[in-house]
N, C-alpha and C positions, 0 to 999 in steps of 0.2 A: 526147699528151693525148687523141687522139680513138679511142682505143680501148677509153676507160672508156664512149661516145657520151652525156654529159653535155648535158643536156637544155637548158640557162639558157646561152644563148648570151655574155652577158655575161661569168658569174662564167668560163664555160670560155675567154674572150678576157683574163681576168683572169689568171688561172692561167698563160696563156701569157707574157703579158709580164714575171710574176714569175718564173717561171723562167728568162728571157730575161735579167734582170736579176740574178740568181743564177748563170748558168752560168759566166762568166768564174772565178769563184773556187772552182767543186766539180768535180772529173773525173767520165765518163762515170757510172759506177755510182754514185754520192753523188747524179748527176743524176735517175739511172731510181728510187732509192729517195723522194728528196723527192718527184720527179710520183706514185707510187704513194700515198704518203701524204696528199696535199694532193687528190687527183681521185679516188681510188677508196676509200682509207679513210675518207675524210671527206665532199666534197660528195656524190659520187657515191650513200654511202649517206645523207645526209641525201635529196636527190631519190628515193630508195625510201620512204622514209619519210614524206615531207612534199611532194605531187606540185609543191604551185606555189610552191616557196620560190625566193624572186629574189634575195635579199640575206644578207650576211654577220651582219646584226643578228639573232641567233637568241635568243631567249625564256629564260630560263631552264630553262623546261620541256624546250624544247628539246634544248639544248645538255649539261640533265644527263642524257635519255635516248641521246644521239650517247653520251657517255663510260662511260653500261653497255655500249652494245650495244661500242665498241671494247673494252674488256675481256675481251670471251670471242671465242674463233674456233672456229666449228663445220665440222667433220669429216665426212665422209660416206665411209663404207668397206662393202665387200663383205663377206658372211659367207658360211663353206663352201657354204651352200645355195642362196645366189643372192642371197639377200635384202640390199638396200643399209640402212643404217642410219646414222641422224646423230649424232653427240656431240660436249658443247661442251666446253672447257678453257679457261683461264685463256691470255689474247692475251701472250705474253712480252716482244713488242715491242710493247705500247701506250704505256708510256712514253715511249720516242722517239717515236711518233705524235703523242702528245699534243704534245710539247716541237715538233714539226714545226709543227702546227698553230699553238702558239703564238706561233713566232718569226714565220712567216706575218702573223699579227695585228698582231704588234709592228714587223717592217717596214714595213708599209704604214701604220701609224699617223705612224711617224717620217719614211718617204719622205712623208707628204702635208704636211709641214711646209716641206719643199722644195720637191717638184711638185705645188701643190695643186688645180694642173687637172687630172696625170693621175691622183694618187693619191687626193686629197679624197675623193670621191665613196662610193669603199670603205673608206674609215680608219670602226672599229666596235670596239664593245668589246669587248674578247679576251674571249672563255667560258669562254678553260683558263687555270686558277690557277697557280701556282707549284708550289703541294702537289701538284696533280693529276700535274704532272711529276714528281712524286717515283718514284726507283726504285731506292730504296736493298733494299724487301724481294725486288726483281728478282736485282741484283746479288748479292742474299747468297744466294739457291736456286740461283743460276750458279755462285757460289765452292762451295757447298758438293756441287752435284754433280758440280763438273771433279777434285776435288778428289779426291771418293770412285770417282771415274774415272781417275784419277791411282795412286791407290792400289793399284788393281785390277790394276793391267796393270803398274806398274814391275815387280814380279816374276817376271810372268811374262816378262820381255821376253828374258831366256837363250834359256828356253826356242822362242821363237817365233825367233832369232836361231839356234838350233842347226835347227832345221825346214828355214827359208829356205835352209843351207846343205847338208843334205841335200834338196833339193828339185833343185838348182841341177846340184848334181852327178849326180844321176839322172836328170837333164831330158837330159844331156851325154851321160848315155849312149846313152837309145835314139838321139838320129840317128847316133851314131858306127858303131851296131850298122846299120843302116837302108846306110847309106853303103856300107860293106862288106859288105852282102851284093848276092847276085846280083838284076835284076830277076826278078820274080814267083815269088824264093825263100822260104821261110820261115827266122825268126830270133828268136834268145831273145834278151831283155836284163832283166835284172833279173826272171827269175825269167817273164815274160811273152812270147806267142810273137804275134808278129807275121807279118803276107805284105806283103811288099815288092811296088810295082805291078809293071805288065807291061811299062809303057810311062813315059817322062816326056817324052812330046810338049808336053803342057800345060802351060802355066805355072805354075809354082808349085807340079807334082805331085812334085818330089825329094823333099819332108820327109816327104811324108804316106804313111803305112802303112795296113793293115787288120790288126785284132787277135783275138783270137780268137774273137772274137762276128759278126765282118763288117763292126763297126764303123772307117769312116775317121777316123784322126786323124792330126792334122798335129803330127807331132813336133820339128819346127822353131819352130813357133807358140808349142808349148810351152816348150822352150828359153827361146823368149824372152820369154816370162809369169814364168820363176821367174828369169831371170836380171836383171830391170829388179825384181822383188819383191824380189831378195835385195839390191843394189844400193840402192833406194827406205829400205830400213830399218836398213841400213850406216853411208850419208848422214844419215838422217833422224836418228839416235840417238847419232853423233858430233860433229854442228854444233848441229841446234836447231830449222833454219831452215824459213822457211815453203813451201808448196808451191808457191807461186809463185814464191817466189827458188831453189827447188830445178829446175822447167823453164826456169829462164832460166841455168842453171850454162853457162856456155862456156867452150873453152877457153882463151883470153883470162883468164878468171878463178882461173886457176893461175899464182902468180906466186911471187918468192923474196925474201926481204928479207935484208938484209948487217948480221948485228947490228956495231951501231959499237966493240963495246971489243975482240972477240971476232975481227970480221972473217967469223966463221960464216954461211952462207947456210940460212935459215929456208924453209920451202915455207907462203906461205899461201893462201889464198882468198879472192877477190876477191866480197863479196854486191852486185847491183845492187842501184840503190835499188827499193825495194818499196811497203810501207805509209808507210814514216814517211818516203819520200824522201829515205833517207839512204844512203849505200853503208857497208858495213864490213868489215872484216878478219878472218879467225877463222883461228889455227893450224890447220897441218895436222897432225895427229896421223903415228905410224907406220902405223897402223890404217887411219886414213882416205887416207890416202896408195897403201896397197895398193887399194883399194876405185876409187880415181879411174886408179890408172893401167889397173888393168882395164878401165874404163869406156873412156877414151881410145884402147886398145888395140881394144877392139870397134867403135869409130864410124871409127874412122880410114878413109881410104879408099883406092885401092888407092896413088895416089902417095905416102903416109903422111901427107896433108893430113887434117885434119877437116872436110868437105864445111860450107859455110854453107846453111842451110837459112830459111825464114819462119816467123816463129810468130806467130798470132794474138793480142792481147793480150783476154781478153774484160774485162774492166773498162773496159779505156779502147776496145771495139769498133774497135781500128784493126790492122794490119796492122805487125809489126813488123820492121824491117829486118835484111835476111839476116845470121846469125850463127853459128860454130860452136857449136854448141849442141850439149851432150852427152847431152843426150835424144830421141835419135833413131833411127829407124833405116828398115829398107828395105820400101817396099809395093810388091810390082809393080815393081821397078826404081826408084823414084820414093823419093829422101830424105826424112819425112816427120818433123817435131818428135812429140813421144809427148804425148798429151791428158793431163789432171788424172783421167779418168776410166780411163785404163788402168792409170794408176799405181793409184788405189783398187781396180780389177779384181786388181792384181797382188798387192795387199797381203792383201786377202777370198781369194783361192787360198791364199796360202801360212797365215793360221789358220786358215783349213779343215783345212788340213793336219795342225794341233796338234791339234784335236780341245779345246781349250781352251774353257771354259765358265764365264759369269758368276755371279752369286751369288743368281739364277733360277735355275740352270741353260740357260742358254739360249745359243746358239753368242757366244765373245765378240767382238767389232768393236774395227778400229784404224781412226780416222780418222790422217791424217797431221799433224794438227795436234797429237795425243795427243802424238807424240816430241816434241814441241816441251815440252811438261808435261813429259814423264819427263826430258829432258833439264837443264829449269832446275833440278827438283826433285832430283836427283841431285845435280850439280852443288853446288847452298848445303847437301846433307846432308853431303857430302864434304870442307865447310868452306869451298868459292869466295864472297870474298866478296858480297853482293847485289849492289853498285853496280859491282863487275865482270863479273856475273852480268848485269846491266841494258843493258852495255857491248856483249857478245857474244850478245845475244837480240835488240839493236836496238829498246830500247823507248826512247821520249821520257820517259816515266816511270815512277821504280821502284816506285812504288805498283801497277804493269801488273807490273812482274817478283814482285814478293810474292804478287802477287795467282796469277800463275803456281805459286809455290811451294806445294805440298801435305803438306810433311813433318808431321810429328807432336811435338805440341805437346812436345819434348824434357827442355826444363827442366822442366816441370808435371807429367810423368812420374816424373822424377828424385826429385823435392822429394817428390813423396808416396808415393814406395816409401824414402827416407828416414824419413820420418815413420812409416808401418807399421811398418820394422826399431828406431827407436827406440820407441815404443810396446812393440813386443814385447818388448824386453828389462828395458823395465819391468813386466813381470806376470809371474807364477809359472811356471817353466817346466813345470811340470805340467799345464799349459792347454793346451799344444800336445802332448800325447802323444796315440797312438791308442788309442783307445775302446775298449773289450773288449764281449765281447756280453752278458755281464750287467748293463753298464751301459746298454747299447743299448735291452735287454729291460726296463728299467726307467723309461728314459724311452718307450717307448712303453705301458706300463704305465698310465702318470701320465697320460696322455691319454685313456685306457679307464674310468679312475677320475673322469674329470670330469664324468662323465652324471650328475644327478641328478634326480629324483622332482619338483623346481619348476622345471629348467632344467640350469646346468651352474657348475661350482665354475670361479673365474678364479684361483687360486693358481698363483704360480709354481712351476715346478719347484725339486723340493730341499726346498720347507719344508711343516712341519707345520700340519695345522687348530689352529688357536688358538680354536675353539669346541668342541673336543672334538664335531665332526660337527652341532652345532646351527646348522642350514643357515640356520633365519628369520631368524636374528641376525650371520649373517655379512655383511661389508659387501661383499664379494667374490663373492657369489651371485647369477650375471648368470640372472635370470628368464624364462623365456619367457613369452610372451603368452599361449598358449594353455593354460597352467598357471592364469591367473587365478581359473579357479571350486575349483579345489583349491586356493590359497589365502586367499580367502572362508571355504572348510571350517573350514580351520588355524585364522585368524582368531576365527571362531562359534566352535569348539571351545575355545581359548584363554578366552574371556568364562563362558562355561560352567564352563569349571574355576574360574575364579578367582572366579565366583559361587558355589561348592560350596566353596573354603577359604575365603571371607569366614564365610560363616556358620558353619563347624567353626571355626575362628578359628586357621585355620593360615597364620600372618602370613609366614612364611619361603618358604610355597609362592604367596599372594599377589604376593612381591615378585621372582619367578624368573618368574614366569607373566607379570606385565604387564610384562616386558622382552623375552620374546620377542610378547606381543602389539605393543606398540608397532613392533616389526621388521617384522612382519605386514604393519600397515598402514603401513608406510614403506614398502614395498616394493609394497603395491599406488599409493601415491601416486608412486612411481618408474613403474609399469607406464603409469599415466595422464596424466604428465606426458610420456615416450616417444611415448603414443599422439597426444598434442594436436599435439607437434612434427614428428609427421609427416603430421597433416592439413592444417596452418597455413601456408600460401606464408614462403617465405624473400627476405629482401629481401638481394639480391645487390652493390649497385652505390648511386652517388649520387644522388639523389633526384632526379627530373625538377622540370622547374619549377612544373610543374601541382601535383604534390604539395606542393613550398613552397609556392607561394602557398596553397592550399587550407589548408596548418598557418596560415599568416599570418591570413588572414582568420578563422578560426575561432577565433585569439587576440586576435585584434581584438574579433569580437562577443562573446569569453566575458569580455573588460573593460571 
C-alpha cells in the first residue's frame, strides 16, 4: 500500500485492514489488483485532486469528476524526433474500477453493522451506482475485437504451422554442420557459409559460429528458439489450453486410461488446476502425441529421468515445488523451467518468419491465448458440441465458451442466399444477362441528358418525358438555386404573354400559358421553402424540460 505514499494516514490504515480482511478469500494477483484499484486508482488520485480530503463522504461534485477522470487513461509516447507526447483513450478497465470501489463501500457499510467500533466511523454513502458499473458496452468491443482477431489468424494458422516446421528443421541443421566441421574451419549449411571457432575453451562456445559478415551466432540458441516455438504452437492448437497450464505440463501429466467395454488404453493429459481450480482431462490426439513424445525425448536426462526442476508461480508470488516439468531446459549447466516470455520470444520469431501481415498491413501477432480462440472456434465449426466444447477449455461457464466462439453467423448466411436464389427465380431471366455496350452507352447517355438550363431532369432511366420537354411543368425538375433569377425571367415572361393573348383574345393560349406559369411559381415556392429548411435549426430529440414547462406556462397565460 505504501508505494502509492498516500498522504491521509487514516483512510491509508483503512485500506490496510480491508485488505487484511479480504485476503483470506482472493489469491495473490486478485490481491495486488484490488490494492491497485482502491489506493492508486481511486484515493490516491482523489488526494491529487483534492489536497485535504480526509474522509470517504465525497460530494457529489466530487465523486462525479473521480468517475471522468477514471474513464480515460493517458499515454505518454516518444515520436521519431524525440519529442514525448500525451494521448488519452477510453480506461477499459474502469468498470471493474468502479465495481471495486463499490463493493469497498458496500463492505464496510455492512461490516459496520457488526463491528460498529471498528467499521462505524467509515460506513458512507457509495458514490458509484449500479449503472456506473455497467460494462455491458466493454464486454461487447472485447467480443467483437477477439472475434475479428480470431478471424484473422484461424487461416492463416497452416501456414504459420508449415514455417514453425521449416524453421525447426533448419535450425537442426546449422549445428549438425557446425559439429562436423573442424575447429576454426569454414562450412556451408543451407546455402550460408559460416567459421567454426578456434577454440572451445569457453563455456558455452560449441554452438556458436561466425558467419559471413563476422557476425557471432549461437546456433544452438537457435535451435532452441524454433524448437520450444514449433512445440509452443503444436500444443497450443491441439488442446486449447492456457499458457499457464501449458509451463506447468509435467511429466506426470501424461497418463493412460483403460476404456471399460473395449479394455483399450487411451493416452490422456493431465491439466493442473489453473484459473478455475479445476484439473481436467483432454485426449491425446496421434498428432499431439508425436509432438509430447519429442518433447519428453529432449528434456529427459542423461539417466532417462526427466530432471525435477522449481518454477516460480507469479500470480500466487511463491516458489513452486520441484517437478518434472517439461518446459525446460539447460543454462550453463543449471536445469532451468522456460519463462512465459520466451515462449512469446519464440512465437514473434517463427511469424517473423511468415512474413504474414494484418489488415493494416502491418507484421501480424500471436499472443498464446489466440490458439486458445482458434481452437474453441474450430472445434463448435467442426460440429463439437458447446457444452463439450465448455468441458475441454475448462470454463465454469458456457456463456465464457460462446463468448470464445467466433464463427460466422452460419444460419443467417444460409437463409439469405436462400432468399436471393428464390427471389431470382422469380424475375425474368433476362435481368441477369450481360450488358452489351450499346446498352452501356446508353445508360450513361441518360445521365449526360439530365443537365438542364433550370437544373437537372430526375426521370428514371428507360422512360419517356411526359411533358414533351416542357421543363416548368414537370414535377420531376429538381431546380437549382442558383437558376432562381432565370426563373423570375420564365415567370415575368409567361405574365407578359398571357397579358398579350388576353387582349388578342386568344383563350386557348391563355389557358396553356397560366399552367406553365403556375409551375413557375411552384417551383420558385419549392426553391423557398428548400431555402427556409435549411436556415431553420432542426429539432432532433425529446424535449428538455425547460422547453415543457416554458410550452406549459405560455398555455397557461394564453387562457
Amino acid at each position: 500500500m505504501d508505494r502509492y505514499h498516500l498522504r491521509c494516514r487514516p483512510v491509508r490504515d483503512l485500506l490496510v485492514d480491508y485488505l487484511t480482511e479480504r485476503q483470506p478469500s482472493l489469491d495473490h494477483k486478485s490481491l495486488i489488483t484490488l490494492s491497485t484499484a482502491l489506493a492508486n486508482n481511486f484515493w490516491a488520485d482523489l488526494e491529487r485532486h483534492h489536497e485535504d480530503i480526509n474522509s470517504l463522504h465525497l460530494t457529489p461534485e466530487v465523486a462525479a469528476a473521480w468517475k471522468t477522470r477514471v474513464n480515460t487513461v493517458t499515454r505518454r509516447r516518444q515520436l521519431p524526433d524525440g519529442r514525448m507526447v500525451e494521448t488519452t483513450a477510453p480506461r477499459s478497465s474502469a468498470p471493474a474500477i468502479k465495481t471495486l470501489v463499490r463493493a469497498f463501500y458496500l463492505d464496510i457499510s455492512q461490516w459496520a453493522l457488526d463491528e460498529p467500533a471498528r467499521w462505524g466511523p467509515w460506513a458512507a454513502r457509495c458514490p458509484v451506482t449500479e449503472t456506473d458499473c455497467s460494462d455491458k458496452k466493454t464486454k461487447q468491443r472485447q467480443k467483437t475485437a477477439s472475434d475479428q482477431r480470431t478471424r484473422e489468424r484461424l487461416p492463416v494458422l497452416p501456414a504459420l504451422i508449415r514455417v514453425a516446421d521449416r524453421r525447426l528443421k533448419e535450425a537442426r541443421t546449422r549445428p549438425e554442420a557446425l559439429h562436423a566441421a573442424p575447429l576454426g574451419a569454414q562450412f556451408t549449411a543451407l546455402g550460408e557459409t559460416f567459421t567454426a571457432p578456434k577454440r572451445t575453451s569457453r563455456a558455452g562456445l560449441t554452438g556458436q559460429a561466425y558467419d559471413a559478415s563476422g557476425r557471432r551466432r549461437d546456433l544452438e540458441a537457435e535451435e532452441k528458439r524454433a524448437f520450444w516455438g514449433w512445440a509452443t504452437i503444436e500444443i497450443l492448437r491441439h488442446t486449447g489450453i492456457r499458457i499457464e497450464e501449458l509451463l506447468e505440463l509435467g511429466h506426470h501429466s501424461i497418463i493412460r486410461y483403460k476404456l471399460p467395454t473395449t479394455g483399450e488404453f487411451v493416452p490422456l493429459l493431465q491439466i493442473a488446476p489453473s484459473k478455475t481450480d479445476q484439473e481436467r482431462l483432454l485426449l491425446v490426439t496421434p498428432e499431439l502425441a508425436d509432438v509430447l513424445s519429442t518433447v519428453v525425448t529432449r528434456v529427459r536426462g542423461e539417466n532417462g529421468a526427466i530432471p525435477s526442476v522449481s518454477s516460480y508461480d507469479i500470480h500466487e508470488k511463491a516458489w513452486n515445488d520441484p517437478m518434472p516439468l517439461l518446459y525446460q531446459w539447460d543454462v550453463s549447466g543449471d536445469r532451468r523451467p522456460i519463462s512465459s516470455n520466451t515462449v512469446r520470444d519464440a512465437l514473434n520469431d517463427a511469424l517473423f518468419a511468415t512474413g504474414l501481415t494484418d489488415g493494416a498491413g502491418n507484421p501480424l501477432k500471436f499472443q498464446p491465448h489466440d490458439f486458445r480462440r482458434i481452437f474453441i472456434t474450430d472445434a463448435i465449426l467442426n460440429g463439437l458440441p458447446p457444452h463439450i466444447a465448455q468441458v475441454i477449455a475448462g470454463h465454469s461457464n458456457i456463456n465464457t465458451t460462446m463468448g470464445y466462439n467466433a464463427i460466422y453467423p452460419a444460419q443467417a448466411i444460409e437463409a439469405h442466399r436462400s432468399f436471393i436464389a428464390r427471389r431470382r427465380n422469380l424475375r425474368p431471366s433476362e435481368e441477369y444477362r450481360a450488358v452489351t455496350a450499346e446498352e452501356w452507352q446508353e445508360f450513361l447517355n441518360h445521365f449526360e441528358r439530365r443537365k438542364l438550363a433550370l437544373g437537372s431532369c430526375g426521370r428514371a432511366f428507360g422512360t419517356d418525358c411526359i411533358h414533351e420537354h416542357a421543363c416548368v411543368r414537370c414535377p420531376v425538375l429538381i431546380v437549382d438555386p442558383n437558376e432562381r433569377g432565370r426563373l423570375f425571367e420564365i415567370r415575368d415572361n409567361l405574365n407578359d404573354r398571357i397579358a398579350e393573348a388576353e387582349r388578342e383574345g386568344w383563350l386557348g393560349e391563355v389557358e396553356g400559358l397560366s399552367v406553365s406559369r403556375d409551375a413557375a411559381e411552384e417551383k420558385l415556392a419549392q426553391l423557398d421553402e428548400r431555402q427556409k429548411k435549411k436556415e431553420s435549426p432542426v429539432f432532433m430529440g425529446i424535449p428538455s424540460f425547460s422547453e415543457a414547462a416554458a410550452r406549459t406556462s405560455f398555455a397557461t397565460n394564453g387562457a
